[in-house]
N, C-alpha and C positions, 0 to 999 in steps of 0.2 A: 504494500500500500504506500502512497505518495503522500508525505508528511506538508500534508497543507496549513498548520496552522502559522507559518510565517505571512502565509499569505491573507490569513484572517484581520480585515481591519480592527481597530483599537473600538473597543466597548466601553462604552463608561458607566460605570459603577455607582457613581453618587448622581444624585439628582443636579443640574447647573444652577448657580445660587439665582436669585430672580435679580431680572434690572431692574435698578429706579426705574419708575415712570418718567416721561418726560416732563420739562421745567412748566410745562403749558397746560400738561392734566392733574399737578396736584400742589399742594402748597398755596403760597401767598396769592399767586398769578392765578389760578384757578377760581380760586373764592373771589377773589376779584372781577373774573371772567363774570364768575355766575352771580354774582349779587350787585356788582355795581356798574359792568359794561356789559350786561347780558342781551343789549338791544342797543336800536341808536335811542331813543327815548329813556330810557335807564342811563345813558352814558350822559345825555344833557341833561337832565337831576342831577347826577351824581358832579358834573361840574359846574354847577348852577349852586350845587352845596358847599361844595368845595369853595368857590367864591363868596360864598356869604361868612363858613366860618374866618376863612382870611380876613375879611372885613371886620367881622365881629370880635375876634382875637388882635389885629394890627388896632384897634380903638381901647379893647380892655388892657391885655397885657400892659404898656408902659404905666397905663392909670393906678395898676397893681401892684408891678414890680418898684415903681417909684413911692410908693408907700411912705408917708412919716408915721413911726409910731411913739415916738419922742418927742412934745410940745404940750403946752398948756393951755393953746386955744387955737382957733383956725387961722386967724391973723399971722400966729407965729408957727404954723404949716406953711402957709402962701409964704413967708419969708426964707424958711428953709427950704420951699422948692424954687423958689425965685423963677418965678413964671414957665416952670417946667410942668407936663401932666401930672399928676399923681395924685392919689386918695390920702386923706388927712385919718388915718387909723388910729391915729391919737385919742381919739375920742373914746374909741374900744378900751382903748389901755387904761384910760381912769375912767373911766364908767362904767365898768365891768360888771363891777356888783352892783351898780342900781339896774341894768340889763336884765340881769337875773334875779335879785332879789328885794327889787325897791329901794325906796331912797328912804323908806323908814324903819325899816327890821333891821335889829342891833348886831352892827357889825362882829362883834364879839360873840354873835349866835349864829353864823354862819352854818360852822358846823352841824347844827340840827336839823336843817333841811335837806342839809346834802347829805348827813344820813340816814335822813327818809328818803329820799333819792336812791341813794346804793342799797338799802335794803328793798325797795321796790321790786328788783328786779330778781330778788331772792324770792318774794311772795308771787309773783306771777309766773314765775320760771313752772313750777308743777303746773299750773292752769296750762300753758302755751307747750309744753312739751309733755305727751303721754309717758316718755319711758321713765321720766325721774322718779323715787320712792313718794306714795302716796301719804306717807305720814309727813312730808312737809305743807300737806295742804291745813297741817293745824298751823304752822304761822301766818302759812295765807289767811287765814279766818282770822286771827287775832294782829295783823299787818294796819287793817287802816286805825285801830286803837292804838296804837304804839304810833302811827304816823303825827296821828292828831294830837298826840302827846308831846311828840318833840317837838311841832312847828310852834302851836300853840302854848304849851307849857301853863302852868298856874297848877291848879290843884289836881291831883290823881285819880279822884273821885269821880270827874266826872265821864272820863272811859272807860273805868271802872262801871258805873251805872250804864255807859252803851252796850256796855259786854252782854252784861243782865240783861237788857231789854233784846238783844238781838239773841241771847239764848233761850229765851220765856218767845218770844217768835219762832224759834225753830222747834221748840217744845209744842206750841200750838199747830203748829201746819203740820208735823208727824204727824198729830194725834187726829185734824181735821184733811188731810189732805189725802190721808186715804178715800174718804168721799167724794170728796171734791176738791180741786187744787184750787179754784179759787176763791173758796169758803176759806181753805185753810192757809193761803198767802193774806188774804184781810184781816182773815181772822188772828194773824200770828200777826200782824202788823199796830192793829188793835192796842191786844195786849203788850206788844212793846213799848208802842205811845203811851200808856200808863206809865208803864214801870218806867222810863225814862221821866215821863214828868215827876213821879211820885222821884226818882233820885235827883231831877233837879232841885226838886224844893230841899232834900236833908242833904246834897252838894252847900247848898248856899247855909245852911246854917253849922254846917260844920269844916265849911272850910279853913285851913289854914292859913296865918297872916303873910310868913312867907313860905310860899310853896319852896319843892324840891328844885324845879324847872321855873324859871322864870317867866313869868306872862307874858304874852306878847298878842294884844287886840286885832282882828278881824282888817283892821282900817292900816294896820300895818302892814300888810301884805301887799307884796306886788312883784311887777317884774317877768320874767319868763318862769319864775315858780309859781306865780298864781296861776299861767295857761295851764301848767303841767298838773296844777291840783285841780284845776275844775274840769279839766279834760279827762286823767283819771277817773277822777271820783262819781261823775256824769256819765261817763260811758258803762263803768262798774254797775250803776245804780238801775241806767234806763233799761241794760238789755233783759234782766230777767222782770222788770216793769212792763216792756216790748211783748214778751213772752207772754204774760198774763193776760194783759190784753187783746194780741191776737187769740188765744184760747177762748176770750170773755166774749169777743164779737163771733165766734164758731159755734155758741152754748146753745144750748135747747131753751135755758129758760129766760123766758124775752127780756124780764127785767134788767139780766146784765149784760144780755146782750144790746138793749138799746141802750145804756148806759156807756158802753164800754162806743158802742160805735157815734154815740152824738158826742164825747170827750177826744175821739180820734180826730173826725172831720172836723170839729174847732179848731183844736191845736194847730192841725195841719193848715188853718186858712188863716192862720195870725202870726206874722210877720215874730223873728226869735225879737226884734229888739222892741217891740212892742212889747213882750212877757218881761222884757228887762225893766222896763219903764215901770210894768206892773209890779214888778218886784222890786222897785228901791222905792214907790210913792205910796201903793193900792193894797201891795200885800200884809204889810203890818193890820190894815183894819180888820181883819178875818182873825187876828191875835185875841186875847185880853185886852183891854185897855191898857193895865200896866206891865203887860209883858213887852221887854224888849229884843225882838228878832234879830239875828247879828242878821248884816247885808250880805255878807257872806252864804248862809245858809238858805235864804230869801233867793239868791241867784244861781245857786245849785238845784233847789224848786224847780226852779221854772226852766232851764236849761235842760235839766231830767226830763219833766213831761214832755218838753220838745221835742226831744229827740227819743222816747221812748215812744210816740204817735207814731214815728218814721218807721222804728225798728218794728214795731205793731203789724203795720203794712207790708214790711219785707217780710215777717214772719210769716201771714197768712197768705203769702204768693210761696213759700215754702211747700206750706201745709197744705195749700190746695192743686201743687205740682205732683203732689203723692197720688197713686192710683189709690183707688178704693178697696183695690184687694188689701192694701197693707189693714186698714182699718178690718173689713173682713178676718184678716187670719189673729189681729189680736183678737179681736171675739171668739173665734176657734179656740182659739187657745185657754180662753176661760180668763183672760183679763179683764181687770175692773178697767174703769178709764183714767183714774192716777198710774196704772200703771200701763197702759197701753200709752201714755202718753209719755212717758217717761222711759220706756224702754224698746218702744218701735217706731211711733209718729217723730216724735218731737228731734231723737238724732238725726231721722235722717231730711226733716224739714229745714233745720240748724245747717246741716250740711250744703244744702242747694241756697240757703240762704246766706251764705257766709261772707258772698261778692257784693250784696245788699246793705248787710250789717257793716263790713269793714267803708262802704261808701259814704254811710252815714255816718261811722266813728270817725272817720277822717274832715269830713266837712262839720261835724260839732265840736274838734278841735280847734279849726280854724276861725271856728266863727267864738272861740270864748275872745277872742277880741275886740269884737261888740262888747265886752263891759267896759269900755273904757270910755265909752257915751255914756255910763250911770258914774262917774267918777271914780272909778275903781282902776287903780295906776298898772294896770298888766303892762307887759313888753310894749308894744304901739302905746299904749297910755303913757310911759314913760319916755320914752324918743317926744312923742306930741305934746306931751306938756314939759315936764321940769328939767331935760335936758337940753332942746329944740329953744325952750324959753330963754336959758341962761346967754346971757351975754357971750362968756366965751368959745360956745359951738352953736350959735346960730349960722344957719347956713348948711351943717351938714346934714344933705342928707342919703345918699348914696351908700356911703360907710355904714349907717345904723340901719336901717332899711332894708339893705343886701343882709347885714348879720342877725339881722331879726327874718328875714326867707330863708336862711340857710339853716337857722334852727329848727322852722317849720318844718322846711324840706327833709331835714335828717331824719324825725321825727315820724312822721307820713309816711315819708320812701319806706323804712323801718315796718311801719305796720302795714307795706302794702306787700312786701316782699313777705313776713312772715303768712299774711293771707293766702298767699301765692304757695306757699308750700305745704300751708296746712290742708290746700287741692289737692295738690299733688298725694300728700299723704291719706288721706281720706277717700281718693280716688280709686276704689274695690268694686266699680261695676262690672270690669269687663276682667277682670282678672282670674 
């Protein structure tokens, strides 16, 4: 036999390694291809855009980068730029803490709001993220008495007595909400308005002369801390307020639910700075005579119901997006209706309602600066009145302006991104 394997060409053994693709099907150039020259109409946008940010970057940048933030009035910016562009940020730099905390809470108490501030985000963290251990939702619950403790300060008794009346309410709605939830949310509400009045009156007669924390009055408040408490504390209050009420306008029995629906379509048809007016002038006459209402609480009122009408509405665009089978199989299943509502309706109405709810949390943020037309010194209150007024930064306004949108904007953006992934997370139809 003839020894052919010299003559056998060469085999190859390993697989050949793969080429790059070319510089035109992937990378920079490609995404480029496809999203900003992918036509001629896409390609004039995209440098119709292109021309506008140059525009709008060649006008800010120098105004930015040229910055003073060393001077003690605008006069003496204009002289340090000696007629070159630039932002006078000076202004940020000593007014910093009336920005945020008013021009009347004592400097020396800074501390205590900022850490109501860092602990906030301890108490919310279990609400906003399912995986963390559920036994920190006991300081969530005991969070806004410790908050109102530090800003406020004076005697200990008296969130000591909110404690008691918000746990004599959750005593009463157990015990009535098996029946009915909103028997047992009034009814638990009820009895907290007692017990808290009954601890206002033995608060005042046993208070001490000087407290642990130092007192600090309602009228003292301001700044970017008052958006951030009545924004809070507004949104905390209206959504399970929201909740009740869309339930209350679904009800069989007519009384509440034409209650629930002629309190909706009011609120909804009166202007928020209207209820503000009504709450620094109209609202005390619905008091005692000699009671006096802090304006504080007077404008947490009326901001609540505003925006719990809102969430009311998204809610029952939830609840009415649900097929009727779901309500059907709770009945299968031998559920009452505190619990069909609590553990089949209500998730997954919450759920389709979430893009509703976070629309509304976000525009009742915005809008707590509307109190600065009842005289109440928020962030805009203070740029507008006692910094705006003074002699030596009259004129700016660009620098406070911008750093009063940029808090909003952090703020917002913040809660619209976690919205966005609490979708995403929640998103088990098709999986």
């Amino acid at each position: 036999m003839t020894d052919t394997s010299s003559q056998i060409a060469f085999v190859q053994k390993e697989p050949i390694p793969e080429s790059p693709p070319p510089s035109t099907a992937a990378g920079p150039v490609k995404w480029m291809r496809d999203n900003l020259f992918s036509g001629w109409l896409n390609s004039l946008l995209t440098l119709a855009a292109l021309w506008a940010i140059y525009v709008i970057l060649s006008g800010t940048l120098p105004w930015l980068l040229n910055g003073v933030w060393n001077a003690d009035s605008l006069a003496e910016c204009r002289e340090i730029l000696n007629g070159k562009t630039g932002a006078c940020f000076a202004v940020l730099a000593e007014r910093w803490n009336q920005l945020l905390f008013g021009f009347k809470y004592p400097a020396d108490l800074y501390w205590r709001p900022t850490l109501a501030f860092v602990l906030l985000f301890v108490a919310v963290a279990p609400v906003l993220f399912f995986d963390l251990p559920r036994k920190l939702l006991m300081f969530t619950a005991l969070y806004p008495f410790i908050a109102f403790y530090l800003i406020w300060g004076g005697t200990i008794w008296s969130p000591i007595f909110a404690l008691a009346g918000f746990a004599a309410w959750y005593m009463v709605f157990e015990r009535l909400g098996k029946n009915s939830f909103v028997q047992g949310f009034f009814g638990g509400a009820a009895v907290a308005a007692i017990v808290w009045g009954i601890g206002s009156f033995i608060t005042g007669a046993i208070a001490p002369e000087e407290p642990f924390l130092q007192a600090v009055p309602s009228r003292d408040l301001g700044g970017f801390m008052l958006n951030m408490m009545l924004g809070v504390t507004c949104v905390s209050l209206s959504i399970p307020i929201g909740i009740v009420l869309a339930l209350g306008r679904q009800s069989d029995m007519p009384l509440i639910k034409i209650i629930c629906v002629v309190f909706i379509e009011f609120i909804r048809g009166v202007p928020l700075i209207t209820l503000l007016f009504v709450a620094s002038v109209m609202l005390a006459y619905f008091f005692p005579p000699d009671s006096t209402v802090d304006l504080f609480l007077r404008v947490v009122i009326m901001i609540t119901v505003f925006s719990a009408a809102y969430i009311a509405e998204v809610i029952r665009g939830g609840l009415a997006a649900l097929p009727t089978g779901q309500y059907e199989a709770a009945d299968s299943l031998g559920l009452d209706y505190p619990q069909a509502m609590r553990l089949i309706i209500l998730p997954q109405a919450l759920k389709i309602s979430i893009p509703g709810i976070v629309n509304v949390a976000v525009g009742l943020f915005k809008d707590t600066t509307l109190v600065s037309v009842i005289s109440m010194f928020d962030l805009l209150g203070m740029i507008r009145g006692p910094i705006l007024a003074s002699t030596e930064w009259n004129g700016v306004y660009w620098e406070l302006l911008g750093f009063a949108a940029l808090l909003f904007f952090v703020v917002c953006y913040g809660i619209s991104q976690y919205s966005q992934w609490l979708e995403r997370r929640l998103a088990t139809d098709h999986r």
